[in-house]
Biopython code that builds the backbone (N, CA, C, O; Angstrom):
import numpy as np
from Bio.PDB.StructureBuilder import StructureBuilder

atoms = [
    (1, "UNK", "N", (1.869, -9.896, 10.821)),
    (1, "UNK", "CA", (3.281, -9.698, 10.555)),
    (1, "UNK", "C", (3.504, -8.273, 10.061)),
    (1, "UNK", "O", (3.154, -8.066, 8.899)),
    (2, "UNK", "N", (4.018, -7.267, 10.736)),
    (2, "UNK", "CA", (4.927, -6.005, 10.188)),
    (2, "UNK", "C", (6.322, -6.321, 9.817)),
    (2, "UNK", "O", (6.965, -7.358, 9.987)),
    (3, "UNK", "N", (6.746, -4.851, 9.104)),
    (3, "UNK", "CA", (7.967, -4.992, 8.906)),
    (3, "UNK", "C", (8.931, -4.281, 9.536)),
    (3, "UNK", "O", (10.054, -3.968, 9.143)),
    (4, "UNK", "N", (8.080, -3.941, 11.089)),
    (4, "UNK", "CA", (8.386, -3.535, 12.498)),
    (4, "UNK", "C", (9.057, -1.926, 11.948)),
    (4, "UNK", "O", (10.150, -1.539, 12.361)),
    (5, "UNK", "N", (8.260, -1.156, 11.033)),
    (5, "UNK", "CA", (7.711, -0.099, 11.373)),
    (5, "UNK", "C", (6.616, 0.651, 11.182)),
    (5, "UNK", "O", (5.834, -0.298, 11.133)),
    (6, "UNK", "N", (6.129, 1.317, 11.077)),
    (6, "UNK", "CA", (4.382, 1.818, 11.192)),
    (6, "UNK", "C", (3.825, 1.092, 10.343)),
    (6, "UNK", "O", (4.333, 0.827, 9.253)),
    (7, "UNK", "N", (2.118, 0.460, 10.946)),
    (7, "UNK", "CA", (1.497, -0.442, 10.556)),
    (7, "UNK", "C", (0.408, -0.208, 10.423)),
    (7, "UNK", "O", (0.131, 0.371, 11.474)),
    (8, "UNK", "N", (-0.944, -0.269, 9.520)),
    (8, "UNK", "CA", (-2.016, 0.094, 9.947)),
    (8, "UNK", "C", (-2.740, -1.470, 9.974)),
    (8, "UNK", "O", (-2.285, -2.422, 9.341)),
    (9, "UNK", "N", (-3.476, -1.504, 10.497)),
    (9, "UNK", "CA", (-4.869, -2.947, 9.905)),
    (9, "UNK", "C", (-5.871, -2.694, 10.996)),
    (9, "UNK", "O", (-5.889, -2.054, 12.048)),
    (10, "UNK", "N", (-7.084, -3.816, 9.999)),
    (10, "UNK", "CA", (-8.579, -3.133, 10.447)),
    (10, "UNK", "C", (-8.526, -4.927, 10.666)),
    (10, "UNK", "O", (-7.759, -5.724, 10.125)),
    (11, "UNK", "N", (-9.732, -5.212, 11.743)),
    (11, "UNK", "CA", (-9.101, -6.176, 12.458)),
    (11, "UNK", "C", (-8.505, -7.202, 12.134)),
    (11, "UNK", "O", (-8.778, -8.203, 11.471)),
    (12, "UNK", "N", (-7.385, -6.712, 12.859)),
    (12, "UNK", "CA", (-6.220, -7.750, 12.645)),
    (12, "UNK", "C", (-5.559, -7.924, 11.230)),
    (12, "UNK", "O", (-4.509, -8.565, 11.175)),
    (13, "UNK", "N", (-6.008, -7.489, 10.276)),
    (13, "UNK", "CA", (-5.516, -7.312, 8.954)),
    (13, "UNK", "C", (-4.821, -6.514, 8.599)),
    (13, "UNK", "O", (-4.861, -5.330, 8.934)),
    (14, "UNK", "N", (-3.900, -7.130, 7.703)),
    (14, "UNK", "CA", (-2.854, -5.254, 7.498)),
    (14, "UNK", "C", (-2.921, -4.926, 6.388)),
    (14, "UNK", "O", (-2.693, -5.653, 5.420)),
    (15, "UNK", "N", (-3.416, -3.167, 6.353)),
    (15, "UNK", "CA", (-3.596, -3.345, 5.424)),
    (15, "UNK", "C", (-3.129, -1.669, 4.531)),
    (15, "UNK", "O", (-3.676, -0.931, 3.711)),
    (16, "UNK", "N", (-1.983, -1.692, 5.199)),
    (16, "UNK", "CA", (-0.969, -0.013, 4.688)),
    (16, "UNK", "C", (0.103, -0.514, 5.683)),
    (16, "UNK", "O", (-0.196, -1.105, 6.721)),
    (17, "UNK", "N", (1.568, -0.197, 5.245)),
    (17, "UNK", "CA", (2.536, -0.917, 6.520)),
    (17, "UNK", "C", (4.099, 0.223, 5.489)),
    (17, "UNK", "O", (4.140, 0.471, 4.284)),
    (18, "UNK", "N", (5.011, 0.594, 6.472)),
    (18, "UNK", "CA", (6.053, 1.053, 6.084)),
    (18, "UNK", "C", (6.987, 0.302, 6.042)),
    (18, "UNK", "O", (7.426, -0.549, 6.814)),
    (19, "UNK", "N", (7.382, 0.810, 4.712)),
    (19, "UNK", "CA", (8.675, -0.871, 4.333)),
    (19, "UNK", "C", (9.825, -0.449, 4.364)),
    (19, "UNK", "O", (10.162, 0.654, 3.932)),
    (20, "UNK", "N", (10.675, -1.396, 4.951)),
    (20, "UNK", "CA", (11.774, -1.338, 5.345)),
    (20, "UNK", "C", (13.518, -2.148, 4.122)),
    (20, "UNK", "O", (13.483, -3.155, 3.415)),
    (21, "UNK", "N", (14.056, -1.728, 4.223)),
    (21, "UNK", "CA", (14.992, -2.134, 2.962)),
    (21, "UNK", "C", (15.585, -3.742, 3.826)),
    (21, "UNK", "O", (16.560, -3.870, 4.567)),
    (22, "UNK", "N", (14.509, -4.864, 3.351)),
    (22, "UNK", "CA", (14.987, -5.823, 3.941)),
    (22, "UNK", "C", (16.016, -6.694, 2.727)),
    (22, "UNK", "O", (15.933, -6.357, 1.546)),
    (23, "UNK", "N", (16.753, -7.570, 3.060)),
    (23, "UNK", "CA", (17.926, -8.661, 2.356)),
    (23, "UNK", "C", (17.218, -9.002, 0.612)),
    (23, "UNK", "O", (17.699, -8.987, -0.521)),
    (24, "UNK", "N", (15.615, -9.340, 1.299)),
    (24, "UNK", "CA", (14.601, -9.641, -0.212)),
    (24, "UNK", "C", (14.607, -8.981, -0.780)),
    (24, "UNK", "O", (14.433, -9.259, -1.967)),
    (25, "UNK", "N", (14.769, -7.890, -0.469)),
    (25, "UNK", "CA", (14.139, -6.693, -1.651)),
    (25, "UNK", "C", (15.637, -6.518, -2.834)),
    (25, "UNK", "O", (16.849, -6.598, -2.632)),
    (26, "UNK", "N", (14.839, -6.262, -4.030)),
    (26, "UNK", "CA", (15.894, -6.028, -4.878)),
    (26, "UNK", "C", (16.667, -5.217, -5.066)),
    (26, "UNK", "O", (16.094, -4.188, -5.423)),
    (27, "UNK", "N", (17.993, -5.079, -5.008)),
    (27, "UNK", "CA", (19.061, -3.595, -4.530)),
    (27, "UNK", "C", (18.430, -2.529, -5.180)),
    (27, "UNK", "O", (17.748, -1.881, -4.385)),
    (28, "UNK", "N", (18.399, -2.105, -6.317)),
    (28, "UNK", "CA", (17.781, -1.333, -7.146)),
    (28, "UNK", "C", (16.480, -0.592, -6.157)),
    (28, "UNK", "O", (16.695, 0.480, -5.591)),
    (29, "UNK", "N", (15.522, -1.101, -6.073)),
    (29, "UNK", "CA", (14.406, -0.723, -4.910)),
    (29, "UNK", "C", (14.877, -0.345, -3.401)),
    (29, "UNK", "O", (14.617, 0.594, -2.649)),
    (30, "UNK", "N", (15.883, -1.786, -3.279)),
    (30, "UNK", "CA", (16.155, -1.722, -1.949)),
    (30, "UNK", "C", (16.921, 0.153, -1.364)),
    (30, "UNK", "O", (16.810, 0.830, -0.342)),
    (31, "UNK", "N", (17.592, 0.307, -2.588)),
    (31, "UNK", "CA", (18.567, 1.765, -2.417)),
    (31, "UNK", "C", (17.288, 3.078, -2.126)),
    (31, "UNK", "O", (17.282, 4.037, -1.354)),
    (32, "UNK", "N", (16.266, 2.569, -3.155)),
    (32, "UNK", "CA", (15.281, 3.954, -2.408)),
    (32, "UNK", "C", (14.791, 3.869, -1.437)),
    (32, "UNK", "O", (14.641, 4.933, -0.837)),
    (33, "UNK", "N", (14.273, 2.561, -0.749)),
    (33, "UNK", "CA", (13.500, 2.529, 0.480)),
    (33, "UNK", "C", (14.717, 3.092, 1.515)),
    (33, "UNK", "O", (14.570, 3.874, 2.454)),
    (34, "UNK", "N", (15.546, 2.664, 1.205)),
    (34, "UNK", "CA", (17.035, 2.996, 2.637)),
    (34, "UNK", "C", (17.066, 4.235, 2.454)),
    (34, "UNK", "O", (17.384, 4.796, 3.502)),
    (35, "UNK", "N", (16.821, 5.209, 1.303)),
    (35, "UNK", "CA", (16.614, 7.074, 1.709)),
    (35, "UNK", "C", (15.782, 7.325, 1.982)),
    (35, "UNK", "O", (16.029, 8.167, 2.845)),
    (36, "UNK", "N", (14.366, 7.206, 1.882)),
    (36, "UNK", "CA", (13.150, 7.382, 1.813)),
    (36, "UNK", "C", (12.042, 6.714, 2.514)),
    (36, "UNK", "O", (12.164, 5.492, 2.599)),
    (37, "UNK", "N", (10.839, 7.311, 3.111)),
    (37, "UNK", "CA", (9.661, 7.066, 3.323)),
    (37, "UNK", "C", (9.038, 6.481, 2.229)),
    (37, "UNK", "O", (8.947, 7.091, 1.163)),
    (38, "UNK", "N", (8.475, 5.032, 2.431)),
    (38, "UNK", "CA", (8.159, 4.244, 1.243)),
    (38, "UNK", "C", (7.039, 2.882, 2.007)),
    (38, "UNK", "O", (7.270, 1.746, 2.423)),
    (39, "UNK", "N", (5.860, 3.690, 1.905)),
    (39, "UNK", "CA", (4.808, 3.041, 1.918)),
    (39, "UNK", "C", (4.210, 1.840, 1.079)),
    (39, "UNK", "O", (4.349, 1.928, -0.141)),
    (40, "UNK", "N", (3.511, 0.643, 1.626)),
    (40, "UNK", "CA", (2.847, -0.138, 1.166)),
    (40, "UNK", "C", (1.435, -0.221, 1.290)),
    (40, "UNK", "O", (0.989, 0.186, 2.363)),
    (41, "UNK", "N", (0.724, -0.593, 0.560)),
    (41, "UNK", "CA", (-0.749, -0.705, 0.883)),
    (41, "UNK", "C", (-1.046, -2.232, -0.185)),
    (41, "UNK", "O", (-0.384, -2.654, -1.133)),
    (42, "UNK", "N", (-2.200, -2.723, 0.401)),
    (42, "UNK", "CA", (-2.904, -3.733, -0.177)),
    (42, "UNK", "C", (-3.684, -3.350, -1.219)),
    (42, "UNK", "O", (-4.301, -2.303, -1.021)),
    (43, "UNK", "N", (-3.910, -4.080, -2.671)),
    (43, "UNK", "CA", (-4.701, -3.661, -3.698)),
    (43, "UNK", "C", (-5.707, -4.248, -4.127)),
    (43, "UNK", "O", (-6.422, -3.583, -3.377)),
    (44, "UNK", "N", (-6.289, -4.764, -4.548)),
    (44, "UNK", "CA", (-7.581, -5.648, -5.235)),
    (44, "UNK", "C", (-6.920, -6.468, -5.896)),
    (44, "UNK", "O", (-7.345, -7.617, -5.783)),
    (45, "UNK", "N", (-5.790, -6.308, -6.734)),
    (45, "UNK", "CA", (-5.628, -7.493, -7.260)),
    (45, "UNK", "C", (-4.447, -7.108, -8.040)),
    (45, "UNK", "O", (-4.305, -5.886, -8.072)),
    (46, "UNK", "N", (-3.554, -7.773, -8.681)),
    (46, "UNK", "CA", (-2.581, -7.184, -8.933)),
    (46, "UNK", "C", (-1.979, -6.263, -10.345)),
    (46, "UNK", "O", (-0.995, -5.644, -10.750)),
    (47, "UNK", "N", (-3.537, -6.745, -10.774)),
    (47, "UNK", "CA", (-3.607, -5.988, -12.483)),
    (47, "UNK", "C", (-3.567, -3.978, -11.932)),
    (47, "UNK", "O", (-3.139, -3.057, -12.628)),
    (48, "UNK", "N", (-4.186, -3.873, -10.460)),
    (48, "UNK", "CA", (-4.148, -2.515, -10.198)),
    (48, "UNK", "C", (-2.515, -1.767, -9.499)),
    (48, "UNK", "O", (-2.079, -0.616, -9.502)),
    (49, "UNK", "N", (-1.879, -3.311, -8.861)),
    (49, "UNK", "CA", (-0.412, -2.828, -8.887)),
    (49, "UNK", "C", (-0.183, -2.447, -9.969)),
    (49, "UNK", "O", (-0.190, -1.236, -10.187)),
    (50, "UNK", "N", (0.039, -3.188, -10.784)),
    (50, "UNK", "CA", (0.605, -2.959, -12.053)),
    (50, "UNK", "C", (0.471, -1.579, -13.279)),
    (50, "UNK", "O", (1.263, -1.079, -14.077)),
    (51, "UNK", "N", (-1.252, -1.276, -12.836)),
    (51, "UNK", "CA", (-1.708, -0.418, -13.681)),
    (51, "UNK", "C", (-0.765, 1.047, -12.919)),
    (51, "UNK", "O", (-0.102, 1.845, -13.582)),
    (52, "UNK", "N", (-0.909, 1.081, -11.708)),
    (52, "UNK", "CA", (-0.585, 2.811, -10.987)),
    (52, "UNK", "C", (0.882, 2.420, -11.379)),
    (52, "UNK", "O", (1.163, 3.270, -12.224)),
    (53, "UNK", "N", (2.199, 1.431, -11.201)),
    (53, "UNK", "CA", (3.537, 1.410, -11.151)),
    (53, "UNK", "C", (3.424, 1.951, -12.398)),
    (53, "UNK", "O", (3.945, 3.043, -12.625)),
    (54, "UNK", "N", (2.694, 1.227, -13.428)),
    (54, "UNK", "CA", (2.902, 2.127, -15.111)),
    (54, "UNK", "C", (2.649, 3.283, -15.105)),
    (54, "UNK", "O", (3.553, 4.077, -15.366)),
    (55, "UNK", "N", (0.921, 3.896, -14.709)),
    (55, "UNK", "CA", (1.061, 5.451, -14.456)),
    (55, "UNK", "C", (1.629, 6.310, -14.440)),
    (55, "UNK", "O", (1.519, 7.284, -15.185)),
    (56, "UNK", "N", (3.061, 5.985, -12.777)),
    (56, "UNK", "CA", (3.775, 6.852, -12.162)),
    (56, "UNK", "C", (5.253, 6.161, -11.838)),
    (56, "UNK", "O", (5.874, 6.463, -10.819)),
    (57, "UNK", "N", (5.667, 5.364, -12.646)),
    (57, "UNK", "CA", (7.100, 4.946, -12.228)),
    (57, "UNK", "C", (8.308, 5.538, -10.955)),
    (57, "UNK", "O", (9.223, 5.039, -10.300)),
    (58, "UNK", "N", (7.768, 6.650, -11.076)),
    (58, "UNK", "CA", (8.424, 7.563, -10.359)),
    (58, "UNK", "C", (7.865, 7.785, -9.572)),
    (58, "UNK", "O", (8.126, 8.897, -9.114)),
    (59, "UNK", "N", (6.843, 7.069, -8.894)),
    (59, "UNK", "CA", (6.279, 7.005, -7.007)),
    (59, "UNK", "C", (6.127, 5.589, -6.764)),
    (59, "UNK", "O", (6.703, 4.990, -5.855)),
    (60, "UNK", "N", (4.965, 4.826, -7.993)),
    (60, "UNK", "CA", (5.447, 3.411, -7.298)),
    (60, "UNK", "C", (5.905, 2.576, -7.751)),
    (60, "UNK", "O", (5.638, 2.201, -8.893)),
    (61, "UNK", "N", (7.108, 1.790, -6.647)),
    (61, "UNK", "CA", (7.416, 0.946, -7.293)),
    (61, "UNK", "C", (7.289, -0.281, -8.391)),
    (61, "UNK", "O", (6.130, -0.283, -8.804)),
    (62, "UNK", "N", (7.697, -0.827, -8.714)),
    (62, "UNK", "CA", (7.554, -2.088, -9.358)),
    (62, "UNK", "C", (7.555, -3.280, -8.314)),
    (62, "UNK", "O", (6.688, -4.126, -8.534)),
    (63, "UNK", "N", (8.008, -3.400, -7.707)),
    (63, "UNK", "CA", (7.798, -4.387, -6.395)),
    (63, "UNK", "C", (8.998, -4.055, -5.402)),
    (63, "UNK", "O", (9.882, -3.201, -5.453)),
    (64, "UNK", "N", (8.707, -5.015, -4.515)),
    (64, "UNK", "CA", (9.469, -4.866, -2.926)),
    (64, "UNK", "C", (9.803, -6.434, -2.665)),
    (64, "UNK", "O", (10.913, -6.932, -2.481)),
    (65, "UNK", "N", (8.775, -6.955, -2.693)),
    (65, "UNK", "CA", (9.265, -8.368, -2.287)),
    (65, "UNK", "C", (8.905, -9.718, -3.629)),
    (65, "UNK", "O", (8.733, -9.534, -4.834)),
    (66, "UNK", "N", (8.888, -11.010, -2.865)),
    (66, "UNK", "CA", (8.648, -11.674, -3.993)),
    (66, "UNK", "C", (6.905, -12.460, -3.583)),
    (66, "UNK", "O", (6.100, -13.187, -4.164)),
    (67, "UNK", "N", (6.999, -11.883, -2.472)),
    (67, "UNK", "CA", (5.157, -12.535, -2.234)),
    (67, "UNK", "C", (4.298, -12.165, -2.922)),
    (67, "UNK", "O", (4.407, -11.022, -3.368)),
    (68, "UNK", "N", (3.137, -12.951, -3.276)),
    (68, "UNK", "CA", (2.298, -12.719, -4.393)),
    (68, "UNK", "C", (1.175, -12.239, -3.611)),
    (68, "UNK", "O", (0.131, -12.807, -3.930)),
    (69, "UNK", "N", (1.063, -11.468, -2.787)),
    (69, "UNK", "CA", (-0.208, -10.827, -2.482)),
    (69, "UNK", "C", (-0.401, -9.627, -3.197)),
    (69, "UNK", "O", (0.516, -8.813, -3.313)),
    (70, "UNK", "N", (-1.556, -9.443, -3.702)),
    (70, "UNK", "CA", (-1.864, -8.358, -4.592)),
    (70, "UNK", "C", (-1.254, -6.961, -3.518)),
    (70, "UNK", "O", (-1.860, -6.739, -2.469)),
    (71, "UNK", "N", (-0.247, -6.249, -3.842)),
    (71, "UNK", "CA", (-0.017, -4.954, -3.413)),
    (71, "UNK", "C", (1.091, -4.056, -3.722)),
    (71, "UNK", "O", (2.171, -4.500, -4.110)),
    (72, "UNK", "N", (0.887, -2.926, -3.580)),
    (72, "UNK", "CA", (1.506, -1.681, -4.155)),
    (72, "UNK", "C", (2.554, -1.075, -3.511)),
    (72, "UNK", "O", (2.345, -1.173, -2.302)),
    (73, "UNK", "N", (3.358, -0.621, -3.683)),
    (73, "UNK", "CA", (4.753, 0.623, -2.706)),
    (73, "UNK", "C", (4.773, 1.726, -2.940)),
    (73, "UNK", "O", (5.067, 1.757, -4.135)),
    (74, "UNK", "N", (4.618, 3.030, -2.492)),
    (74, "UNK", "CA", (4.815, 3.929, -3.376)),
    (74, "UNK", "C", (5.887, 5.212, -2.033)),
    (74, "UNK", "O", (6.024, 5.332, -0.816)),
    (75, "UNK", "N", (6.208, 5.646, -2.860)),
    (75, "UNK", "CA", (6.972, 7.260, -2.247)),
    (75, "UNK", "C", (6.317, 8.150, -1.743)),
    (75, "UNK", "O", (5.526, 8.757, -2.464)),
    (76, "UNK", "N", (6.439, 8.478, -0.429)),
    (76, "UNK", "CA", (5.991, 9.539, -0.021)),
    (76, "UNK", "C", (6.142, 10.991, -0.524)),
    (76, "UNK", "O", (5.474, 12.012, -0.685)),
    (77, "UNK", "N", (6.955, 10.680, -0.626)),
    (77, "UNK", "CA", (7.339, 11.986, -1.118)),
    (77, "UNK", "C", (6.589, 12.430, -2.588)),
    (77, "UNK", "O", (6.695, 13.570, -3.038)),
    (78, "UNK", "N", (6.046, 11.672, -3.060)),
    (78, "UNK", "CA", (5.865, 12.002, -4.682)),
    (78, "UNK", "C", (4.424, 11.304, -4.981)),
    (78, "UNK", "O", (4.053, 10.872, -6.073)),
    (79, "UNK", "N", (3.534, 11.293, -3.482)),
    (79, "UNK", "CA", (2.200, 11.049, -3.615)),
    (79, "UNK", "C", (1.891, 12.344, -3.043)),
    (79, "UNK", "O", (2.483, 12.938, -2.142)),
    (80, "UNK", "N", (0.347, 12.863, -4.050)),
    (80, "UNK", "CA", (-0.470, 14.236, -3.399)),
    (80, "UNK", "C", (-1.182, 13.304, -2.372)),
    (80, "UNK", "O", (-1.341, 12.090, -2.495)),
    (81, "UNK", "N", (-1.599, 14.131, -1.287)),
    (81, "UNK", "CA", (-2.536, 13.857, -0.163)),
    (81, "UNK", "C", (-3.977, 13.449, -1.064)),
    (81, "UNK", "O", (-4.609, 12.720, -0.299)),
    (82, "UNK", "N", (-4.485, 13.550, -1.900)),
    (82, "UNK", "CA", (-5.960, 13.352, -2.751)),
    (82, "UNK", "C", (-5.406, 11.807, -2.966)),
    (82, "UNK", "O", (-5.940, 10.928, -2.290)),
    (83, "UNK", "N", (-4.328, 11.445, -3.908)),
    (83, "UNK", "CA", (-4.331, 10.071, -3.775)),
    (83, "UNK", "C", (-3.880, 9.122, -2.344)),
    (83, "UNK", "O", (-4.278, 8.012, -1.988)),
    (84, "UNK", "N", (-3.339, 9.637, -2.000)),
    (84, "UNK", "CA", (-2.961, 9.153, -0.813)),
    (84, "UNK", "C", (-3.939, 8.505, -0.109)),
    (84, "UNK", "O", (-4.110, 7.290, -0.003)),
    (85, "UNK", "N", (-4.508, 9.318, 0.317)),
    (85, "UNK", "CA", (-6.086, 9.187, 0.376)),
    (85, "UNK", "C", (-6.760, 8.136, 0.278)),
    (85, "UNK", "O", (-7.330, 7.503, 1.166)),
    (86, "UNK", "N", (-6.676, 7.887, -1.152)),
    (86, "UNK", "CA", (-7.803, 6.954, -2.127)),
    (86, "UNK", "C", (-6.641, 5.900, -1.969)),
    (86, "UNK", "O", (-7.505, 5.124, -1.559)),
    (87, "UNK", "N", (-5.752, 5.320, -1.925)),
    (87, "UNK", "CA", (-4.959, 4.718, -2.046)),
    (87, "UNK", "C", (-4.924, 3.558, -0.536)),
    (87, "UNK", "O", (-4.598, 2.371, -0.504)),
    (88, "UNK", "N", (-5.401, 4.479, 0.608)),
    (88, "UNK", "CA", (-5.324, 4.150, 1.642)),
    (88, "UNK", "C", (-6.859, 3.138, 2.102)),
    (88, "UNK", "O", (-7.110, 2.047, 2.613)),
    (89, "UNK", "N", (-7.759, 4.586, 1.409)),
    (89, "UNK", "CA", (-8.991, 3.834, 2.179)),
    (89, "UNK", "C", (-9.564, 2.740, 0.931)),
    (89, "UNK", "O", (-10.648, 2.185, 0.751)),
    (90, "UNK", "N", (-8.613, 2.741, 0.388)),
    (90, "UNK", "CA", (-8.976, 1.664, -0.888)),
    (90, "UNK", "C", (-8.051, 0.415, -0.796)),
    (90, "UNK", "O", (-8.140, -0.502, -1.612)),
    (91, "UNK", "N", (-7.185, 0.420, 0.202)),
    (91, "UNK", "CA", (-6.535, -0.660, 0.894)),
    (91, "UNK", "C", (-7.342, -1.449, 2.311)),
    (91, "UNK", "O", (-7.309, -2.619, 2.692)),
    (92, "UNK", "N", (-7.928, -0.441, 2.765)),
    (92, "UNK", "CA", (-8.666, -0.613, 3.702)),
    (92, "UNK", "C", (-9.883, -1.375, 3.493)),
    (92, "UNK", "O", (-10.388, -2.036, 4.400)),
    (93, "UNK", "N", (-10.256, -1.318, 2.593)),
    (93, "UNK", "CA", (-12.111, -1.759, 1.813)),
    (93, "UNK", "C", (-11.295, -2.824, 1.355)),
    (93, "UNK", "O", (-12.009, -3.825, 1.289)),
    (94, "UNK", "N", (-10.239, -3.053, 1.039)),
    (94, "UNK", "CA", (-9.873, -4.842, 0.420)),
    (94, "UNK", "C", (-9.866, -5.616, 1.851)),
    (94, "UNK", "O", (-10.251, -6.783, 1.772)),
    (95, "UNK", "N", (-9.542, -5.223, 2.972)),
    (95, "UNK", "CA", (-9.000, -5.837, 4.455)),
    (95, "UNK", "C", (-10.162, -6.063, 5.115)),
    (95, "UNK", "O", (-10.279, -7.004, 5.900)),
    (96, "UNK", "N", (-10.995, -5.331, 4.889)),
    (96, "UNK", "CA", (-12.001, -5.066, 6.432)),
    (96, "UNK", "C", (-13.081, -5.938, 5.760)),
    (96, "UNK", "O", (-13.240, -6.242, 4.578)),
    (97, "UNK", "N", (-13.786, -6.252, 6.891)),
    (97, "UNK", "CA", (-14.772, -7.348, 6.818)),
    (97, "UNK", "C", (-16.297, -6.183, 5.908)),
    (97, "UNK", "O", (-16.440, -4.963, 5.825)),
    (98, "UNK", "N", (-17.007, -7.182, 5.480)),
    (98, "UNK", "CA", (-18.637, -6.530, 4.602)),
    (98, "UNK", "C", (-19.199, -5.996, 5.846)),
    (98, "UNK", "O", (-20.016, -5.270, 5.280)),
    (99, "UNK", "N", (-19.388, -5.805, 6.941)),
    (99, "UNK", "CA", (-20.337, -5.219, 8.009)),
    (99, "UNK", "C", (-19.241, -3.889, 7.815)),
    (99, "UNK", "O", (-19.794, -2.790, 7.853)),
    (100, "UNK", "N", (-18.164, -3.884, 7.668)),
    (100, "UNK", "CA", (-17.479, -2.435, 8.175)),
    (100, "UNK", "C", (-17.156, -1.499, 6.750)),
    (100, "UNK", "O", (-16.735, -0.342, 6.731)),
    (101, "UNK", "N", (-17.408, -2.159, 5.861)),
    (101, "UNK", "CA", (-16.920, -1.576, 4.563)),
    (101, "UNK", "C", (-18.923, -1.422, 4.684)),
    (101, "UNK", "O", (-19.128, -0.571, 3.818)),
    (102, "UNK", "N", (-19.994, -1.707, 5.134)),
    (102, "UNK", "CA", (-21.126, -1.613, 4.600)),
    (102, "UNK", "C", (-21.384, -0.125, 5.812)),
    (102, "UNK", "O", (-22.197, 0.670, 5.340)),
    (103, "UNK", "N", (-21.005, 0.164, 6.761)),
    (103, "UNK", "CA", (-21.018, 1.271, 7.775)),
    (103, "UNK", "C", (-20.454, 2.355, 6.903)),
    (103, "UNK", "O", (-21.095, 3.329, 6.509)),
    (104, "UNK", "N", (-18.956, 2.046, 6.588)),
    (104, "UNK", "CA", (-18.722, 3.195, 6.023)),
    (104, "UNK", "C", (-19.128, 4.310, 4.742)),
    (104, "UNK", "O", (-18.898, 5.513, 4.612)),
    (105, "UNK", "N", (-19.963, 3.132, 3.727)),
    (105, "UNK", "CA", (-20.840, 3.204, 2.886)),
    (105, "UNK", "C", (-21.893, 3.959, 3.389)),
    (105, "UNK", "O", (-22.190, 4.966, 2.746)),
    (106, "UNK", "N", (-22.551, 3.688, 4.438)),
    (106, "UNK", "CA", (-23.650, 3.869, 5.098)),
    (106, "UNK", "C", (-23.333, 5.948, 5.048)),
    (106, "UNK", "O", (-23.884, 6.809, 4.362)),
    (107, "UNK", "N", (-22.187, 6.056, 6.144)),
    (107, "UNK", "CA", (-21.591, 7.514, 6.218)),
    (107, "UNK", "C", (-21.366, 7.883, 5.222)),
    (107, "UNK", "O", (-21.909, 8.981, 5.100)),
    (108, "UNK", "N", (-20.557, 7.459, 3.871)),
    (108, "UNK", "CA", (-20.969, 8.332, 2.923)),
    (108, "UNK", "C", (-22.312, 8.971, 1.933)),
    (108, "UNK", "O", (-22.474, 9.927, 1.176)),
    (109, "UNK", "N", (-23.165, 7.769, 2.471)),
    (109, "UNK", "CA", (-24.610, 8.339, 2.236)),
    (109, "UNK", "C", (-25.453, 9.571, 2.797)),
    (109, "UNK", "O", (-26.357, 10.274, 2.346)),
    (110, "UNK", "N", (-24.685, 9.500, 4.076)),
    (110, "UNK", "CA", (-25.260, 10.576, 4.925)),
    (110, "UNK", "C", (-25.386, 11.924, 4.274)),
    (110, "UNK", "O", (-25.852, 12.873, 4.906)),
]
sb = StructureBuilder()
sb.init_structure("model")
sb.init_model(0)
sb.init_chain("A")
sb.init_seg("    ")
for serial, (resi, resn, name, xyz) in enumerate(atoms, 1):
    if name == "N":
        sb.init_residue(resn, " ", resi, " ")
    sb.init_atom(name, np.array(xyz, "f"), 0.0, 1.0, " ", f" {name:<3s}", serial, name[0])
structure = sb.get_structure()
């Protein structure tokens, strides 16, 4: 399931997706996603949503929807490329199966 606009997932899993200002979302949130580039990614769990929204209030949100899957929103605009980064391929390592998170391990050994 997207939110029919840019999507990433590692198979078949999604697991970074661009969110769209849907009916659910709470007006307050909903008003920034409708100006803005406003990314989602998947997290480990939701004590790490919680920890970065406190961090940086002012990139990620507090939430988007009311589903309880552990995950994060944040602003494009007001993420550096270094987290971005880490944010992404650390969404990615929650999605992807142990043979592909153990390859990529493998390459950073190299």
């Amino acid at each position: 399931m997207t939110t029919g606009g840019a999507a990433w997932f590692v198979r078949r899993k999604l697991y970074a997706w661009e969110i769209h200002p849907w009916p659910s979302i709470p007006d307050d949130v909903r008003a920034i996603v409708a100006s803005e580039l406003v990314v989602g990614v998947k997290v480990d769990d939701r004590m790490d949503a919680l920890a970065l929204s406190e961090m940086a209030p002012d990139v990620f949100l507090r939430t988007t929807t009311a589903w309880n899957e552990p995950k994060v929103a944040f602003r494009m605009a007001g993420i550096d490329l270094e987290h971005l980064g880490e944010l992404v391929t650390e969404a990615w390592r929650v999605q992807a199966p142990r043979y592909l998170r153990r390859e990529l391990e493998a390459l950073g050994d190299s």
